[in-house]
C-alpha positions as CSV (number, residue, x, y, z in Angstrom):
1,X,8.3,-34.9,12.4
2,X,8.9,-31.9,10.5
3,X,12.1,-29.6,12.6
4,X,12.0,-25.7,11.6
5,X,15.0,-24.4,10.0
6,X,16.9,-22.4,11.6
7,X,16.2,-19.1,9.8
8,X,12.2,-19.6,10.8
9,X,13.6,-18.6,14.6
10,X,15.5,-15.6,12.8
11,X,12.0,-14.6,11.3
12,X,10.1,-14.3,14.5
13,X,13.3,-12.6,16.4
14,X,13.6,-10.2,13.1
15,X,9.2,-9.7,13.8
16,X,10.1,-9.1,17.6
17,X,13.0,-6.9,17.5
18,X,12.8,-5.0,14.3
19,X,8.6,-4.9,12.8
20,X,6.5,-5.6,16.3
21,X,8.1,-1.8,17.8
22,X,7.0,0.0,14.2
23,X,3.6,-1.6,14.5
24,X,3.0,-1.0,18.2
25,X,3.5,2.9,17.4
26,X,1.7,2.7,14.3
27,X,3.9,3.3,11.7
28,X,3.5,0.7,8.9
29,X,6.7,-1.1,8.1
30,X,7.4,-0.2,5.0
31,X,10.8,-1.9,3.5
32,X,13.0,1.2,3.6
33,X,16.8,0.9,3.6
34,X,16.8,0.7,7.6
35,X,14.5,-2.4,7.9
36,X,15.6,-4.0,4.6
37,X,19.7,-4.3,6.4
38,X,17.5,-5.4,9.4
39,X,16.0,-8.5,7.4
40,X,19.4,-8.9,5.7
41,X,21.4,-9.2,9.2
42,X,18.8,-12.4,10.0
43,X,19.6,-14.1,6.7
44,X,16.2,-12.6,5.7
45,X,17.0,-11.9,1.9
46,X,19.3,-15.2,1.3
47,X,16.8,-18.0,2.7
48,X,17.3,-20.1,-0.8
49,X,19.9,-18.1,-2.5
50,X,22.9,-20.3,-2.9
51,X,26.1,-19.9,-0.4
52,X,28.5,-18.2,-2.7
53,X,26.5,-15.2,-2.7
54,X,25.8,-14.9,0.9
55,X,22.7,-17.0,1.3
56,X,21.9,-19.7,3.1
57,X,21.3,-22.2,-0.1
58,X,17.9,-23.5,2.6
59,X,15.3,-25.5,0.6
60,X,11.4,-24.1,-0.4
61,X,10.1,-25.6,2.6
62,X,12.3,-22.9,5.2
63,X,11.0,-20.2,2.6
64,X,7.3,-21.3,3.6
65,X,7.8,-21.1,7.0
66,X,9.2,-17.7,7.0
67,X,6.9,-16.4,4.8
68,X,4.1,-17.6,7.2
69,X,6.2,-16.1,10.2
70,X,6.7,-12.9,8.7
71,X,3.0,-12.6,7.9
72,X,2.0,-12.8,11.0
73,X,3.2,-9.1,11.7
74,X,2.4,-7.6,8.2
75,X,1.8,-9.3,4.7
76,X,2.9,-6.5,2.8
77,X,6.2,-6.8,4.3
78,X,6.3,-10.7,4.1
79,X,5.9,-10.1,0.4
80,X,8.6,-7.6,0.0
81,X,10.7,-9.3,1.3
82,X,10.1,-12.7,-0.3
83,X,10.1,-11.1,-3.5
84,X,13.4,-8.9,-3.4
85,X,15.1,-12.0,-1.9
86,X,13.0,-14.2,-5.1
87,X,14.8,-12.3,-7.7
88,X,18.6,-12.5,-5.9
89,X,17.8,-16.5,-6.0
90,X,16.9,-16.4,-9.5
91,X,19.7,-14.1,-10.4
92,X,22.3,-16.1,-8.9
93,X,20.9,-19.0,-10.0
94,X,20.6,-17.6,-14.0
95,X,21.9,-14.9,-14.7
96,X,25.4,-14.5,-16.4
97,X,27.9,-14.6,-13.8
98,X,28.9,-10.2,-14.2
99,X,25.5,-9.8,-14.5
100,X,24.8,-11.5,-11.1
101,X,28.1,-10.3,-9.4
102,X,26.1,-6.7,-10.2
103,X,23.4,-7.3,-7.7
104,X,23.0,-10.5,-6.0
105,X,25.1,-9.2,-3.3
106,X,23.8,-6.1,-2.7
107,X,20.0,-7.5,-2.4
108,X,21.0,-10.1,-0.1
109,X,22.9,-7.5,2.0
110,X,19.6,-5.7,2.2
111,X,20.9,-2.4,0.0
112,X,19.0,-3.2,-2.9
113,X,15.2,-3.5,-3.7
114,X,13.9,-6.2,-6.4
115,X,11.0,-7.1,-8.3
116,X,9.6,-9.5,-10.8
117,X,7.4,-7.6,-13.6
118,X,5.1,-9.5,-15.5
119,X,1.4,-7.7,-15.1
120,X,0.4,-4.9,-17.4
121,X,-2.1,-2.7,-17.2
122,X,-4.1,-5.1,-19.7
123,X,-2.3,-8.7,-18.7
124,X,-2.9,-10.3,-15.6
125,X,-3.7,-13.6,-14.5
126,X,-3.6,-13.9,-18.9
127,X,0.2,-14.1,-18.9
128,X,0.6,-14.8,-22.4
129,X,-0.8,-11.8,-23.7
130,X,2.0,-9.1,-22.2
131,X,2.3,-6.5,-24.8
132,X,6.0,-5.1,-23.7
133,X,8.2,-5.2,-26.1
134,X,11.7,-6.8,-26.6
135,X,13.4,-5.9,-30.3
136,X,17.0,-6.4,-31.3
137,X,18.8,-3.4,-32.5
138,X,22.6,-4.5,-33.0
139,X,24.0,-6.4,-30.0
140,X,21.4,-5.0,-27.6
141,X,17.5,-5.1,-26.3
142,X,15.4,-2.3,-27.0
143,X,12.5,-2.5,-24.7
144,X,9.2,-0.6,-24.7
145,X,5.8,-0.9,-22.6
146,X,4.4,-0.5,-19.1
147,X,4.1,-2.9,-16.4
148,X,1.4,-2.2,-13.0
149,X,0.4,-4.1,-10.0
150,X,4.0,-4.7,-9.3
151,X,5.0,-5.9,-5.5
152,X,7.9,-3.7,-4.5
153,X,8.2,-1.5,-8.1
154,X,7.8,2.0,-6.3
155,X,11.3,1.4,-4.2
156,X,13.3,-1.4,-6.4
157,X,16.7,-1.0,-7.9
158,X,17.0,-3.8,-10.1
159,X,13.9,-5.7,-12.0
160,X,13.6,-9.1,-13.4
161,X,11.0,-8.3,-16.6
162,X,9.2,-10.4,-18.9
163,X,8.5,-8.9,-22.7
164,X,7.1,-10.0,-26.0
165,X,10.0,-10.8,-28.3
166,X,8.1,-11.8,-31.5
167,X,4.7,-10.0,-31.4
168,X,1.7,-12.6,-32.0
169,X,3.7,-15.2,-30.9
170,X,2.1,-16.3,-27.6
171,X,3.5,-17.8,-24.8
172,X,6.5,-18.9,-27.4
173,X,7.8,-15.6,-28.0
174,X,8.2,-14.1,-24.3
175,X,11.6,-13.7,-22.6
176,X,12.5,-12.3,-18.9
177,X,15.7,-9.5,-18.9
178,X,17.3,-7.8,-16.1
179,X,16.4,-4.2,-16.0
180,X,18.3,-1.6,-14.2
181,X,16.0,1.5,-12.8
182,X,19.2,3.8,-12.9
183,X,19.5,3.9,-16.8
184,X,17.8,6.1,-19.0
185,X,14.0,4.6,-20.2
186,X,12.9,3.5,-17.0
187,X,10.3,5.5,-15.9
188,X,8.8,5.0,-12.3
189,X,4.9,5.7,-12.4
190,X,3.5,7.2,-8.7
191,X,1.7,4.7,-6.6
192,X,-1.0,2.6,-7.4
193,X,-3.0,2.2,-4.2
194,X,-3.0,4.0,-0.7
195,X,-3.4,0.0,0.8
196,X,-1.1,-2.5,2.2
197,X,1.7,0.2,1.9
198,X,4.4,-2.1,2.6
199,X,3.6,-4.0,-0.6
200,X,5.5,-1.3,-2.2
201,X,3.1,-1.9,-5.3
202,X,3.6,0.4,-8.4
203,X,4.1,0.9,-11.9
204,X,6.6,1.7,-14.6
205,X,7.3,2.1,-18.1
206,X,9.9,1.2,-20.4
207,X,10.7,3.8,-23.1
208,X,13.3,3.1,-25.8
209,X,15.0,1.2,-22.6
210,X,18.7,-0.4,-23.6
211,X,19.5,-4.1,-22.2
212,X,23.0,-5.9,-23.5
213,X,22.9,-9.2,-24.6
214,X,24.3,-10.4,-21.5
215,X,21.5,-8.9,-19.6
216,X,18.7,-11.5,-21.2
217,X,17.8,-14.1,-18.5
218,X,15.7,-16.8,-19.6
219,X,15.0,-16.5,-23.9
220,X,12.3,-17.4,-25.9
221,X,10.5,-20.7,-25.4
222,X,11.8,-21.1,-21.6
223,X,11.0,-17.9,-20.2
224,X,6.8,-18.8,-19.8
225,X,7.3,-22.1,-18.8
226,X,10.0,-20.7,-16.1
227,X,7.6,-17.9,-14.9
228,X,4.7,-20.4,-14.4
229,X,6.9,-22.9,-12.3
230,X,7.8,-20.1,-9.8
231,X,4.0,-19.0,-9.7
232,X,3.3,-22.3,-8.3
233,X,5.7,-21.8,-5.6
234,X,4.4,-17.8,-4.9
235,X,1.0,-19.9,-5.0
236,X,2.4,-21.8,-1.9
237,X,4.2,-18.9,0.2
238,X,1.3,-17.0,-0.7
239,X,-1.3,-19.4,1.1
240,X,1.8,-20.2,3.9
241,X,1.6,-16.4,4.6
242,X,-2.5,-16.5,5.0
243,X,-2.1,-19.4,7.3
244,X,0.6,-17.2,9.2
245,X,-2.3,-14.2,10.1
246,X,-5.0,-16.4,11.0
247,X,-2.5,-18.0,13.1
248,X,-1.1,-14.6,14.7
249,X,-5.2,-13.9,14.9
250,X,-6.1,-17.2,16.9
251,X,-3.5,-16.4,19.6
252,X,-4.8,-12.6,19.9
253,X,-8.2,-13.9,20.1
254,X,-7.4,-16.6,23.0
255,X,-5.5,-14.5,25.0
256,X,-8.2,-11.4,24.8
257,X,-10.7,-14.3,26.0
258,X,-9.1,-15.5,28.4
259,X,-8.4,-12.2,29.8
260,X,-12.2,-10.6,28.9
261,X,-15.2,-11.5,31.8
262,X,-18.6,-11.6,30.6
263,X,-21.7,-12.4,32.5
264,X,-19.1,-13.0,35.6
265,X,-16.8,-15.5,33.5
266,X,-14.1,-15.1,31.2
267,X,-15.3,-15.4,27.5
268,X,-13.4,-18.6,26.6
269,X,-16.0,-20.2,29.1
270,X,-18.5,-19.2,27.4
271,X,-18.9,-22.2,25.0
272,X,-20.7,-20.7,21.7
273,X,-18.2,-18.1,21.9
274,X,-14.8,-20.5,22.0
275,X,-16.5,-22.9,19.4
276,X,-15.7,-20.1,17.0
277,X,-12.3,-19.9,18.0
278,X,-12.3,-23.8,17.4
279,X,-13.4,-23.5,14.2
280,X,-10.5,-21.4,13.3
281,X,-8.0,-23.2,14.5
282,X,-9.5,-26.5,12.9
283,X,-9.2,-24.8,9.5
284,X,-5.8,-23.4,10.3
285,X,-4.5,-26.8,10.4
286,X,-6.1,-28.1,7.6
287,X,-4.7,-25.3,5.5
288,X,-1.3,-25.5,6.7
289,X,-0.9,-29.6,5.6
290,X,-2.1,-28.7,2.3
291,X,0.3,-25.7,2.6
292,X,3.1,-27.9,3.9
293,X,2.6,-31.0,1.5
294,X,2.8,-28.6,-1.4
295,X,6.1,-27.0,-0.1
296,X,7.4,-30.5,0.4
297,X,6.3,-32.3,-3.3
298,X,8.1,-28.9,-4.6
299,X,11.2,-29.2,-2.9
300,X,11.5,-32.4,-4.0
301,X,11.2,-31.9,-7.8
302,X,7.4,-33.4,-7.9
303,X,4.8,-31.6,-10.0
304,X,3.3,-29.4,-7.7
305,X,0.7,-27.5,-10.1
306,X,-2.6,-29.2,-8.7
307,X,-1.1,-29.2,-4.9
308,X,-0.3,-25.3,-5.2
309,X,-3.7,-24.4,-6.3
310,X,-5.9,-26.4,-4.2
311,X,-2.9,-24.8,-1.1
312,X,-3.9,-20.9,-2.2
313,X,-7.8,-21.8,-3.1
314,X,-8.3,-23.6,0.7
315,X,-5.7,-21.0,2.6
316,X,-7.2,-17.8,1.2
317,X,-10.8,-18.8,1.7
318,X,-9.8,-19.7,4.8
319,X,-8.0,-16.9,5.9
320,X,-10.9,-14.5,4.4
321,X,-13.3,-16.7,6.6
322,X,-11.6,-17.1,9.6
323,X,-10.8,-13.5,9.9
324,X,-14.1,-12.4,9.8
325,X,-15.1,-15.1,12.4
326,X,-12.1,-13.6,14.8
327,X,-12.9,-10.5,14.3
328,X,-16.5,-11.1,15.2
329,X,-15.4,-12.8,18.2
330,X,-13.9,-10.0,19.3
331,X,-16.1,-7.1,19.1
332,X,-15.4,-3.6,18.7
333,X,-11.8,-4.6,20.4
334,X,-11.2,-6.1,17.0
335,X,-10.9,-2.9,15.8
336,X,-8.5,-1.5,17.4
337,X,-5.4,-0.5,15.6
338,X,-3.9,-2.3,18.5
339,X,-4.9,-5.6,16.6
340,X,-4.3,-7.3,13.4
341,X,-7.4,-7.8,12.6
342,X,-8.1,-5.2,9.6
343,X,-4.9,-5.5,8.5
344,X,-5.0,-9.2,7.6
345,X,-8.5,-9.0,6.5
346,X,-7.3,-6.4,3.6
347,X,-4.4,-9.0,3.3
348,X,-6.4,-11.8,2.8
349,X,-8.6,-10.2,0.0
350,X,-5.0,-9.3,-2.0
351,X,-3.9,-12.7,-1.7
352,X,-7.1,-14.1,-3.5
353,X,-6.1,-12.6,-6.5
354,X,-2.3,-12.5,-6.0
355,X,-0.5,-14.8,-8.2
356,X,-3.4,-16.3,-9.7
357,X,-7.0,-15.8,-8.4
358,X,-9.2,-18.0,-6.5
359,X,-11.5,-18.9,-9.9
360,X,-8.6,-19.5,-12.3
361,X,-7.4,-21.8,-9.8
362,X,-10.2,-23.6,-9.1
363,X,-10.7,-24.2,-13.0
364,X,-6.7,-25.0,-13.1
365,X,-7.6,-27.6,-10.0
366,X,-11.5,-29.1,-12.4
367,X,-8.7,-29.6,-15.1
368,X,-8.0,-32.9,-13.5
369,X,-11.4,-34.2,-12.9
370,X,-11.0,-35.0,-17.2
371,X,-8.1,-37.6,-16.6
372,X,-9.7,-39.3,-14.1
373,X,-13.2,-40.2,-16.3
């Protein structure tokens, strides 16, 4: 049997004592300073980041968990977080050792925002065909273009980038840099989108930016195959983090039936009306042991690229099916800003199309159905 780690705990007591009082008044939880050194003080930002920079060097599996703990409150905020603490792990992890002495630290510690740029305002889901720039010019990195759709890029401090070195190349030519929002060239672009606030989601541009040599991360002919091996893992978190609001849905919709009479008996006698609620929750497990398999095969170095797309096709459609069904269940009370309910259901729909969508996937999962004939 599987035992929780002991930062999942720290997730729900973070969600208790920190997110559940800003949601109860209404005020999204956006991932300012204040609630960033919350997260921090829990371990929040260190969950796989190794020891010697403050983290606590926990496997993938302990990152799924929180991520679907976190998500039960908000999955805005369960991606912020996951993806400032992503870059910190990848830093530390790959970055020359000043460069990572610059910032680990100070994400883990909750006083720095991070993000990982890769979309473009004409590159999604079609990595490979980035158009940002990367030219030499002496001993530096001149970098030019515009990146969009970014989780956390209207707040973040430090950004993990991936640009075009050798235009026409492909997949071959791309290579990831650390880029600091302070310097001169980095241009913050206003907000994308009014939803899911605590996604932080923006836009920026790079003009005539300066990197040092120091400051590449991952060069030609690695950085692609890099980016796609942690996409499979955002594939799992992603689907862990769906299974975490239909969960966090099921128990608001048990409780309000248990405590709501209709026709003279509570609504969980009522058997049509629980068999929906049993539907849910026989999904909800289903997703999380593909979820939880995937987490597993990855933490232990196994090719995970089927296993994390059929997690994130199953979870999402699940979580967009499930939420709909609670929501039903509930009437107009699952409307109330009181309630999840529209919150996750806006959630669910981003995380179809985050890090991959549902169609790509599905082809990515029919790919194997040639080397079995």
């Amino acid at each position: 049997m599987h035992t929780d780690h002991p930062l999942v705990d720290a997730a729900r007591r973070f969600v208790a004592d920190c997110v559940a009082p800003r949601l109860d008044a209404g005020d999204p939880p956006w991932l300012d300073g204040a609630l960033a050194r919350s997260a921090a003080g829990f371990g929040l930002l260190g969950i796989t980041v190794p020891a010697a920079f403050g983290g606590a060097d926990a496997g993938f599996m302990a990152k799924a968990r929180v991520s679907e703990e976190l998500s039960r409150a908000d999955f805005g905020l369960a991606m912020a977080l996951i993806n400032s603490h992503n870059v910190a792990d990848n830093l530390a992890r790959n970055a020359d050792p000043e460069v990572a002495r610059r910032y680990v630290s100070e994400i883990v510690a909750g006083r720095l925002a991070a993000c990982t740029a890769l979309t473009e305002p004409g590159a999604g889901s079609d990595f490979a065909s980035i158009t940002t720039t990367a030219r030499q010019d002496g001993g530096e990195w001149v970098l030019d273009g515009t990146k969009a759709w970014i989780i956390n890029a209207t707040r973040s401090g430090v950004v993990i980038l991936y640009a075009q070195t050798q235009p026409g190349s492909g997949a071959a030519g791309i290579a990831s840099f650390v880029v600091d929002a302070s310097r001169a060239g980095f241009v913050r672009e206003a907000p994308l989108t009014r939803a899911l606030p605590a996604l932080g989601t923006g836009a920026f541009r790079l003009v005539g930016y300066r990197a040092s040599a120091n400051e590449m991360l991952v060069p030609p002919g690695q950085a692609f195959k890099r980016a796609l091996t942690s996409i499979n893992g955002a594939r799992i978190y992603v689907a862990a983090m769906c299974c975490g609001m239909v969960g966090a849905a099921l128990d608001v919709a048990i409780a309000y039936g248990g405590a709501r009479h209709s026709f003279g008996k509570p609504l969980l006698a009522h058997q049509a009306w629980r068999h929906a609620l049993a539907d849910a929750a026989v999904e909800l497990e289903a997703a999380r042991l593909l979820v939880y398999d995937a987490a597993r095969r990855l933490e232990n170095g196994e090719d995970v690229q089927g296993g994390a797309a059929r997690a994130k096709v199953f979870a999402t459609g699940m979580a967009q099916r499930q939420l709909t069904a609670l929501l039903h269940a509930m009437g107009a009370a699952g409307l109330s800003d009181r309630h999840p309910f529209l919150r996750h259901l806006e959630s669910a729909q981003a995380a179809a199309f985050t890090d991959g969508s549902t169609e790509m996937l599905k082809e990515r999962i029919a790919r194997e159905f040639g080397s079995q004939a």
